[in-house]
N, C-alpha and C positions, 0 to 999 in steps of 0.2 A: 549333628546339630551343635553340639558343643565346638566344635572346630570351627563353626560358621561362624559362631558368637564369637569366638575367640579372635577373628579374623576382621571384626567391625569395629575396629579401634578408632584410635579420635581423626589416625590421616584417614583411612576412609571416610569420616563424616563428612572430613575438613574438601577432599576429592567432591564428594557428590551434593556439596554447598557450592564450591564453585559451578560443575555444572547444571545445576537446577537454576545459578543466577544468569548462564548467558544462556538457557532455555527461556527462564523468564522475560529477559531484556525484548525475545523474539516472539513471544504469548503475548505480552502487552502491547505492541506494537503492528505486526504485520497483520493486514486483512483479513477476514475469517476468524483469524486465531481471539484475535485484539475486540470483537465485537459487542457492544454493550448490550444488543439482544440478549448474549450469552451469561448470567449470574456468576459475581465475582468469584464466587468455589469453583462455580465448574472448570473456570478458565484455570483456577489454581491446582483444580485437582489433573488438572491435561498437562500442565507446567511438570509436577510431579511425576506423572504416568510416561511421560517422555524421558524426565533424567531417568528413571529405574530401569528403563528399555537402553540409554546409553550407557549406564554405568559401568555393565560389563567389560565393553570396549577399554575403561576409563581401570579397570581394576587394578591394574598392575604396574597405575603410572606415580610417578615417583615427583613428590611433593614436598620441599624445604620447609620444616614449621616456618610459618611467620614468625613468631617472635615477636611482636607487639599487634596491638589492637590496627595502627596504622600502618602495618605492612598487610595483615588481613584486608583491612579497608582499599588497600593498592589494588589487590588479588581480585576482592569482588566490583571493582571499577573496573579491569579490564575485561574482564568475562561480557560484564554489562554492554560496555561499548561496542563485543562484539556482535551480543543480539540484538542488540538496537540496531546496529549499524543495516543488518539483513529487514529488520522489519519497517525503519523509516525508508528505506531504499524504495519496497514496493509501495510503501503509503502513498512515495512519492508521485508511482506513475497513477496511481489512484486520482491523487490529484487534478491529473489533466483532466482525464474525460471529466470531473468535476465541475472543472472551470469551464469545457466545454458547454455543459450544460446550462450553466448558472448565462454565460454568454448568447445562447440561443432564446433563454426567459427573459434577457432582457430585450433581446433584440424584437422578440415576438410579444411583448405586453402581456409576459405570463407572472411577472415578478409580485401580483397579488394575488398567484395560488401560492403559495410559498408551503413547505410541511418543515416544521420541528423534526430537524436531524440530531438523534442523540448522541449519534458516535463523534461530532465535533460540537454539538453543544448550540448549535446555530440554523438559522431559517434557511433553509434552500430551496429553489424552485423546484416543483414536480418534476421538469423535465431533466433538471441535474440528481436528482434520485433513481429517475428509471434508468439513465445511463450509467449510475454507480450499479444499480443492482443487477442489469446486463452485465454487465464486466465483469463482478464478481463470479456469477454464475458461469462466464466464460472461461475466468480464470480457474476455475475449478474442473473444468467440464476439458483444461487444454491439460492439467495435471501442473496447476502452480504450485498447488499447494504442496504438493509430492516434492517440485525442484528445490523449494526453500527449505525442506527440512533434509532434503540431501545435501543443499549447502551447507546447513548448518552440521549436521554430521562430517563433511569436510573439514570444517573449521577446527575441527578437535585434532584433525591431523598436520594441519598447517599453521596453526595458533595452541601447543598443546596448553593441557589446564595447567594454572599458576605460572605461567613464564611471563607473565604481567606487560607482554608485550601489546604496545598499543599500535593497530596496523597506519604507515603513514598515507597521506594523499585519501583520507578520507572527507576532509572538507573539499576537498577538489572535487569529487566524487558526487557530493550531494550537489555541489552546484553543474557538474555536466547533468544529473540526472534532472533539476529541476528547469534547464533549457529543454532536453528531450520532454516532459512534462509538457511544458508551454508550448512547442510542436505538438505536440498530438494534439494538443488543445485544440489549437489550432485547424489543422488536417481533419480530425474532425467535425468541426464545428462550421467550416466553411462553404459545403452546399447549402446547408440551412442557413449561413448567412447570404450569400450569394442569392437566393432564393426573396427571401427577405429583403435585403435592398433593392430588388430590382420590384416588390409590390411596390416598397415605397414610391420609387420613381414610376411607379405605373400610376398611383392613387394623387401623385403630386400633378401629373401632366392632366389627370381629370379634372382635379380643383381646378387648374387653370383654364381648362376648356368649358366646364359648369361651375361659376362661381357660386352659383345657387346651392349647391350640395355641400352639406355641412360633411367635410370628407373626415374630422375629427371626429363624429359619431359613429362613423363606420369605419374607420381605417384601423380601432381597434381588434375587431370581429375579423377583421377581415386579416391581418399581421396572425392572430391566432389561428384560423384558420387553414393559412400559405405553410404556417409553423408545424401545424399538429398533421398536413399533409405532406411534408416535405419529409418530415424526423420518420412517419411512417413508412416512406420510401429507401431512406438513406441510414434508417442505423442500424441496418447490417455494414454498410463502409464503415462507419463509427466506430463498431464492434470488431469488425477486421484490421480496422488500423491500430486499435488499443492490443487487439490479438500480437500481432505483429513486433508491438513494439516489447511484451513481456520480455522474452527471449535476451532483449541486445541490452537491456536495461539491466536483468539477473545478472547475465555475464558481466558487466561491468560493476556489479559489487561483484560479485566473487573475485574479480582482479586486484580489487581495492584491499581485499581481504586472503589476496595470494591464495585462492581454491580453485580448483577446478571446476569449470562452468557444468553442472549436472545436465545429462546427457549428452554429454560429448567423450 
């Protein structure tokens, strides 16, 4: 015991503050980890529970004091950038089917169920909820959660602690990821629109052939409807196509971040 104590000097503190902070950067940010359901300890105490499971790896690694307050502040900026960089990446592909959602509420005259989403602070339609909480469940059920923190365990070998390297081509990075985003959006959001423009042009051709029918009464009812049977049919493609894109979207932060794409 005395030799342990003897052994917890100020570089190991200094060692297991940096990686607790690019664990943090990756707890407040990516899916699951980052969820406001979740109370702000818990998240802090899984932050913690993760560097002490990496530490070991981290024991033996050799750390130049900083020497001022602002070389320390270097140190804990780049650790950050690097779990941020893993946790905004997925946020990212979160996004799409997001938008996908939000894009079928409106197309379908759903945009006055709307639910108080807390994890962005903002109203979004039921139907861009159930497809964030499908995804998630998918993302879990495909073992995302597993890939991101093998990345992350990656990164200590490709980016070791304190080398203050900041990896380059990472703005490049979030903007290829937030085009693939806008595709999925898209891919999946387009039977149900496809679906949906063509009620419209069905409810438009009847106004015109019964002028008498207030088709604004019922073209409501009717768009919701076409909406809530269509999604029912089609969001396992939805869910396939978000499936699909996990994988190529990972790999390309881990390239950004020079690691190895986990499970390959």
């Amino acid at each position: 015991m005395p030799d342990l104590i003897a052994q917890l000097d100020a570089g190991k503190l200094l060692v297991f503050t940096l990686v607790l902070t690019r664990v943090s950067g990756l707890v407040m940010t990516a899916p699951v980890f980052s969820s406001t359901n979740v109370p702000i300890h818990v998240r802090a105490i899984l932050a913690a529970a993760i560097s002490v499971l990496i530490m070991p790896s981290q024991w033996n690694a050799t750390l130049a004091d900083p020497g001022t307050t602002l070389q320390y502040a270097v140190y804990i900026g780049s650790e950050l950038v690097v779990g941020l960089t893993l946790g905004l990446g997925i946020v990212i592909l979160f996004s799409g089917i997001q938008l996908a959602g939000q894009v079928i509420g409106q197309l379908g005259g759903l945009m006055l169920a709307d639910l108080f989403d807390p994890s962005s602070g903002e109203s979004s339609p039921l139907v861009s909820h159930l497809l964030l909480l499908t995804s998630l469940a998918v993302f879990l059920l495909i073992g995302g959660h597993r890939m991101v923190l093998s990345a992350l365990l990656d990164t200590f070998t490709a980016l070791p602690i304190g080398s203050g390297a900041i990896p380059t081509g990472i703005g490049q990075t979030f903007v290829v990821l937030a085009a693939q985003s806008f595709s999925l959006a898209i891919r999946a959001a387009a039977p149900l629109v496809a679906a949906l423009l063509l009620s419209t042009l069905v409810m438009g051709l009847i106004s015109r052939t019964l002028p008498q029918l207030n088709i604004l009464v019922v073209g409501f009812g009717i768009n919701a409807m076409v909406a809530f049977g269509t999604l029912a049919l089609v969001i396992g493609v939805a869910v396939w196509v978000f499936q699909r894109q996990v994988e190529p979207s990972l790999e390309l932060i881990c390239q950004s971040l020079k690691v190895p794409t986990p499970g390959r």
